[in-house]
C-alpha positions as CSV (number, residue, x, y, z in Angstrom):
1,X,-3.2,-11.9,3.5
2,X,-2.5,-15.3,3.3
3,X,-5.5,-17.7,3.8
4,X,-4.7,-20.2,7.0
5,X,-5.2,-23.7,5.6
6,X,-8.1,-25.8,7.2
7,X,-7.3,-28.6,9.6
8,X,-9.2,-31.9,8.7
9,X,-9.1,-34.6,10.9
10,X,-11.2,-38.0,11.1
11,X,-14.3,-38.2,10.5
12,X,-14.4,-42.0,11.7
13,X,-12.1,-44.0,13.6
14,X,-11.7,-48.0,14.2
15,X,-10.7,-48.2,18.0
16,X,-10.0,-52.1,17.9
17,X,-9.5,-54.4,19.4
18,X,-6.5,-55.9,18.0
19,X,-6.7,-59.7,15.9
20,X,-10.3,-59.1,15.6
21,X,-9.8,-58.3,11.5
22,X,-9.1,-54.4,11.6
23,X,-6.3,-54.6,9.0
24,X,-8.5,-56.2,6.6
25,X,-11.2,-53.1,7.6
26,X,-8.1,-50.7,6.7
27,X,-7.9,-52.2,3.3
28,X,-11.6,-53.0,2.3
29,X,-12.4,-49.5,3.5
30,X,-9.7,-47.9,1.6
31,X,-10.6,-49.8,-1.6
32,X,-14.1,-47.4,-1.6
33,X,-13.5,-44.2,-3.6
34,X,-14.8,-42.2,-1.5
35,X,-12.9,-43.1,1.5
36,X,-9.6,-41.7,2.5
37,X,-8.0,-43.9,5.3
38,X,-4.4,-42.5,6.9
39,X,-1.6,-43.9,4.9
40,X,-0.1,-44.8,8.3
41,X,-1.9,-47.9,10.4
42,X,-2.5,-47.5,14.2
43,X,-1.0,-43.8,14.3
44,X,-2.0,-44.2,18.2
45,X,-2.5,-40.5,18.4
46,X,-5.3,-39.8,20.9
47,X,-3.4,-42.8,22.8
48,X,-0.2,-40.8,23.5
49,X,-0.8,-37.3,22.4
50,X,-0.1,-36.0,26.4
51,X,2.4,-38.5,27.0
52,X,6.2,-38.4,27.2
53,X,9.4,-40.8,27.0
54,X,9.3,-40.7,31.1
55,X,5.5,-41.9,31.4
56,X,7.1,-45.3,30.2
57,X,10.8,-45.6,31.2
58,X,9.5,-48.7,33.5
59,X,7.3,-50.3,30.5
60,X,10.2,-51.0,27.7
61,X,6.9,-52.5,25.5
62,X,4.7,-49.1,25.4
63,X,7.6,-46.6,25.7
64,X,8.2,-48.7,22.0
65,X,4.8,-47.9,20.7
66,X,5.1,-44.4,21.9
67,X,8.2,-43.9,19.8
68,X,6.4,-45.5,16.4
69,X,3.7,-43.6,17.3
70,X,2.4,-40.1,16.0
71,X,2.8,-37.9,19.1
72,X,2.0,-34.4,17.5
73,X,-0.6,-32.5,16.2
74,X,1.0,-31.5,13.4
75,X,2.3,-34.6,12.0
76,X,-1.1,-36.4,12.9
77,X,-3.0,-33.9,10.9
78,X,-0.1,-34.4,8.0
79,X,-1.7,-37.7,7.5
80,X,-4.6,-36.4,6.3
81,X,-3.3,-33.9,3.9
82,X,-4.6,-35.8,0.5
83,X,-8.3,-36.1,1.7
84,X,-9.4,-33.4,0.2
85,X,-12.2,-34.8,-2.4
86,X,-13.2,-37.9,0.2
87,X,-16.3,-37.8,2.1
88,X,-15.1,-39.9,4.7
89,X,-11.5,-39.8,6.3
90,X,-10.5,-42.9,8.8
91,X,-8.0,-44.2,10.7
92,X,-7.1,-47.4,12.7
93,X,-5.8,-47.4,16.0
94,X,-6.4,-50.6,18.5
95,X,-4.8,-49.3,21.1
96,X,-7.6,-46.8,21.7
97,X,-9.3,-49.4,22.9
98,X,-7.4,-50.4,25.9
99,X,-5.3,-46.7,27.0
100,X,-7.5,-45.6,30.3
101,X,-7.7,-41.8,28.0
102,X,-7.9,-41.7,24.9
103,X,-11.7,-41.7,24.6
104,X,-11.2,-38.1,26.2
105,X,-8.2,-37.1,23.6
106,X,-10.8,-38.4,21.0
107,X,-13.3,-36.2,22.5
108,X,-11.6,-33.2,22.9
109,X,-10.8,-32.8,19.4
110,X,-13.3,-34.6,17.3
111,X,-16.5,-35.0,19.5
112,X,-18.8,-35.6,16.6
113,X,-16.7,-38.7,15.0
114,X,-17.8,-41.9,14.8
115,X,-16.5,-44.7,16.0
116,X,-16.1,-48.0,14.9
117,X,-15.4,-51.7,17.0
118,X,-14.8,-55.0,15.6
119,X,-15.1,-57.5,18.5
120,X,-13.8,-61.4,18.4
121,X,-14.1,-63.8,21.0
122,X,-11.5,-62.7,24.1
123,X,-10.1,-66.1,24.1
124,X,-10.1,-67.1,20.5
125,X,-8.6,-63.6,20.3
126,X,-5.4,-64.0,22.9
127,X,-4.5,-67.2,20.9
128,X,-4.3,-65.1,17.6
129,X,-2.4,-62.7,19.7
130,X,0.2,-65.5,20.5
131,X,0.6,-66.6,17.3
132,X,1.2,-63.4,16.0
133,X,3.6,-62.8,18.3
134,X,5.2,-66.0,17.7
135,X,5.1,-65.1,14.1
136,X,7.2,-62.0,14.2
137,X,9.9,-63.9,17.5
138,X,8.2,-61.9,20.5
139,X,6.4,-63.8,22.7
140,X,6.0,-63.3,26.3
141,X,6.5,-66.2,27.6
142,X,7.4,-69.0,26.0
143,X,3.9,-71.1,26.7
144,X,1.1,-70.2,25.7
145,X,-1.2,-71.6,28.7
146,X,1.1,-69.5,30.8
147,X,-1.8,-66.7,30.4
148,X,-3.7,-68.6,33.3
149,X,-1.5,-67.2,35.7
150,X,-2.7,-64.1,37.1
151,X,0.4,-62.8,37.9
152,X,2.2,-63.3,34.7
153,X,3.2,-60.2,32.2
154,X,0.0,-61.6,30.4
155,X,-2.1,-59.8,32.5
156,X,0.3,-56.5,32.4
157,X,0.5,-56.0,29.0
158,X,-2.7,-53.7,27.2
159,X,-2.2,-56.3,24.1
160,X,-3.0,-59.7,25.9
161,X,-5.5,-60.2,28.6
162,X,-6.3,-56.8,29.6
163,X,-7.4,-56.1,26.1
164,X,-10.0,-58.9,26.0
165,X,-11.9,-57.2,28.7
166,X,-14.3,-55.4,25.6
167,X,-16.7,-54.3,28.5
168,X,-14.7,-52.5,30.3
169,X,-12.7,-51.1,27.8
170,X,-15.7,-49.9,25.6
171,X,-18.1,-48.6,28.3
172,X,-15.8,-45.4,28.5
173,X,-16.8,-44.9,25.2
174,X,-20.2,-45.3,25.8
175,X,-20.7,-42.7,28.5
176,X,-18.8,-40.2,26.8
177,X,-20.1,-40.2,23.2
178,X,-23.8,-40.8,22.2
179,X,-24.5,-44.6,21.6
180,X,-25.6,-43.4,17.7
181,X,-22.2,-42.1,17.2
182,X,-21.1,-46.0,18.1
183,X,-21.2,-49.2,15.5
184,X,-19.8,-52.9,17.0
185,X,-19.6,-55.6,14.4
186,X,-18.4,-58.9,15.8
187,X,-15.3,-61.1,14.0
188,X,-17.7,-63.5,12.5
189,X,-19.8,-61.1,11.1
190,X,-16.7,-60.3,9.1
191,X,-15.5,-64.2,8.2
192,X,-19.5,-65.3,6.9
193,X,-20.9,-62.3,6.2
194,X,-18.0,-59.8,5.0
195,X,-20.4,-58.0,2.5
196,X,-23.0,-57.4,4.5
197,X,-20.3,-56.1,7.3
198,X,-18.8,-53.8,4.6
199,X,-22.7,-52.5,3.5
200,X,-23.3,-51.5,6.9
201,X,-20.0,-49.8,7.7
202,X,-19.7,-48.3,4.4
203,X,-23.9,-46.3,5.5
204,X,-22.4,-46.1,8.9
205,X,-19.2,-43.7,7.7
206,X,-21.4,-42.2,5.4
207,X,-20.6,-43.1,2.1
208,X,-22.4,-44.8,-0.5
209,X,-23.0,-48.5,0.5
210,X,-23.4,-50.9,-2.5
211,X,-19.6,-50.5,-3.1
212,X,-18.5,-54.2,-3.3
213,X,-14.8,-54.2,-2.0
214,X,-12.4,-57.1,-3.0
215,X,-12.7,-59.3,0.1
216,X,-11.0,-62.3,-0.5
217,X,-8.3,-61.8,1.1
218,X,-7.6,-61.6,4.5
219,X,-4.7,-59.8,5.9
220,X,-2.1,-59.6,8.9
221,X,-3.0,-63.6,9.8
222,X,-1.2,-65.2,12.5
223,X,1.0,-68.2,12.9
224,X,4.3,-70.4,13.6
225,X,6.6,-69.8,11.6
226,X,7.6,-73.1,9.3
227,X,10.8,-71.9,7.9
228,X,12.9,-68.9,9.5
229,X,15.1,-68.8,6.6
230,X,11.6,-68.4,4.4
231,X,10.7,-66.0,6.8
232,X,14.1,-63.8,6.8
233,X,13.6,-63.3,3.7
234,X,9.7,-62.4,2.7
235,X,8.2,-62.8,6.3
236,X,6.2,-59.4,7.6
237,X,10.1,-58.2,8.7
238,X,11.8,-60.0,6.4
239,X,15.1,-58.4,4.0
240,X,12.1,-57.9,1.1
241,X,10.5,-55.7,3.1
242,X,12.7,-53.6,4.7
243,X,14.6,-52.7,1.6
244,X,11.6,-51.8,-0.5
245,X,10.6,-49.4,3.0
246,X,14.1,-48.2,2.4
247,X,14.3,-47.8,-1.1
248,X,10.2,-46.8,-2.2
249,X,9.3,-43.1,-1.8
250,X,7.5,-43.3,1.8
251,X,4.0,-42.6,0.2
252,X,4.6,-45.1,-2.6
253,X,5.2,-47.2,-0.2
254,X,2.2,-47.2,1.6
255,X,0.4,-47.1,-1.4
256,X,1.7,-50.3,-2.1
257,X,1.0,-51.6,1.4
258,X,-3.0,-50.6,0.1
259,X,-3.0,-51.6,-2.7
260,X,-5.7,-55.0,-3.0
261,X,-3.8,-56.8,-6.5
262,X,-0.6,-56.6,-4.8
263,X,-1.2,-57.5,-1.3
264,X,-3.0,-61.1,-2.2
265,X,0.0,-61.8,-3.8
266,X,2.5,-61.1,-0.7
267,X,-0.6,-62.7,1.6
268,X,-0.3,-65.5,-0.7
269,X,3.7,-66.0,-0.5
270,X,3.6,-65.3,3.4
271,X,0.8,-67.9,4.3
272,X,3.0,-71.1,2.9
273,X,5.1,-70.7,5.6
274,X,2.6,-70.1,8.5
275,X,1.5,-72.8,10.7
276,X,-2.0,-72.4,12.9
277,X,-2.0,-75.2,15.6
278,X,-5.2,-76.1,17.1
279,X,-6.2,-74.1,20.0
280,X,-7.0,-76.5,22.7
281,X,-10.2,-76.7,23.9
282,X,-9.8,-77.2,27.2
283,X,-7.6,-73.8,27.6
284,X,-9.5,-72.1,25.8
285,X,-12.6,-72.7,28.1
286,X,-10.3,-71.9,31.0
287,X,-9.6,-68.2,29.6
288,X,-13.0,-67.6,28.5
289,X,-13.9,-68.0,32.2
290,X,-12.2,-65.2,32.9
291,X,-13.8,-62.9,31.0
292,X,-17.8,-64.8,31.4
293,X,-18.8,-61.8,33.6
294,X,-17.3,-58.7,31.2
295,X,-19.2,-60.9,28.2
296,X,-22.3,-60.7,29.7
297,X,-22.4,-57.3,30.2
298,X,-20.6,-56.4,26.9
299,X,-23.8,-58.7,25.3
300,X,-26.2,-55.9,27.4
301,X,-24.0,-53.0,26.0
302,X,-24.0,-53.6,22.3
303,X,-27.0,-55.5,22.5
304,X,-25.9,-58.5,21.1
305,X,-26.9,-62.1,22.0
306,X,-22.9,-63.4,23.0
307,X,-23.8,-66.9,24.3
308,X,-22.1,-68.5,21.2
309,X,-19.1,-66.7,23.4
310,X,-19.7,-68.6,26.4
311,X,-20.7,-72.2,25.2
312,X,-18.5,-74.7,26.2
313,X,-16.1,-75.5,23.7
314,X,-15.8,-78.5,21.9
């Protein structure tokens, strides 16, 4: 009789939000030995496991995230086929966050995991958003201050405004899983105080905590592109990168994508030709004024003091 092989699935997940520093979570988490993240980023499973090609045909944007997304069981579960020896096994998808059910896909199949939230501030958040759109030639609009009108696609899409709302988007969480089963760190905890951060998630996911991961580099940044012909050539879609996807073993591949030595060096190549302009103050107090109310309560949620958040900016 043949033994039927055990399912393993997460034992933590990081549910956003997006620009807030999750991809540098992915790698400082999977430098710990006895961590096993998914070789695949933002798998979006829980996000679109019910869904089909229809659901979207009028959303061209998410019927493209359902289709790089990991839509079955079976393949999701493949993801975590190596984790055998680790004591914790992650994965990172924002857009948990922000679709109306995951929270119940996630509880459904793993109602004991633990969840994990890395906040930044909404509007300082959006702009990073921009730029990273700008970065890789899909933005919106083509002005960024076009965000103030409410009737704009920046207020459709689960990526731009609507994603900033952390209240709302994180109180479904709250009522359905036990506030223990819940850590929030904020985006500056991560810039000043990335060890600490890393101590405390490291307890929090259960492994042992005075693992000192190689922070000092910080992935996926955002920008304006300098040079496109730079950028064609080693940008994040650039003709380096798509032939070494095409031409690397799939696992090797992501591998690589992990691995700390050689990812400071590609960080290093691909920030020369990024650009960050100053995000005006002015605009940015305008879009923090839409969210003052959600902030307040999101400060009462997580029991955080947020006024920093609110102040006026400078």
């Amino acid at each position: 009789m043949t033994e039927q092989k055990k399912e393993t699935w997460p034992s933590f997940l990081i549910i956003g939000a997006g620009k807030s520093g999750t991809t540098s979570l992915d790698y400082y988490l999977d430098q710990h030995p006895e961590v096993f993240m998914s070789p695949v980023k933002e798998p979006n499973f829980f996000g679109f496991e019910l869904a089909t090609e229809d659901d979207f045909k009028d959303d061209p944007l998410e019927l493209a995230y359902y289709k790089q997304s990991v839509t079955s069981i079976e393949e999701y579960l493949s993801l975590f086929s190596e984790s055998s020896d680790a004591k914790a096994i992650g994965e990172i998808s924002n857009t948990y966050l922000t679709h109306e059910n995951a929270y119940q896909r996630i509880k459904h199949h793993i109602p004991d995991t633990k969840l994990v939230v890395i906040l930044r501030h909404p509007a300082e958040r959006l702009y990073s958003r921009y730029l990273h759109l700008a970065r890789d030639n899909r933005l919106p609009t083509e002005n960024f201050s076009d965000c103030l009108d409410q009737s704009s696609v920046w207020w459709k899409r689960n990526d731009l405004i609507k994603e900033g709302f952390y209240y709302k988007n994180l109180s479904r969480f709250y009522h359905a899983f036990k506030e223990s089963q819940i850590k929030v760190f904020l985006y500056e905890d991560l810039k000043n105080e990335s060890e600490k951060l890393m101590k405390d998630l490291y307890s929090f996911v259960g492994v042992h905590p005075e693992f000192k991961p190689d922070t000092s580099v910080t992935y996926n940044r955002s920008g304006v592109i300098k040079s496109k012909l730079y950028n064609d050539i080693v940008g994040y879609q650039g003709v380096v990168r798509k032939v070494a996807g095409a031409v690397i073993p799939k696992r090797t591949f992501q591998k690589l994508k992990k691995n700390a030595a050689a990812q400071k060096l590609i960080t290093k190549v691909r920030d020369r030709n990024l650009d960050r302009p100053p995000f005006d103050p002015s605009l940015k107090q305008a879009i923090t004024e839409f969210y003052h109310e959600d902030i307040t309560a999101l400060s009462k949620l997580i029991g955080r003091n947020l006024d920093h958040w609110l102040a006026k900016s400078e």
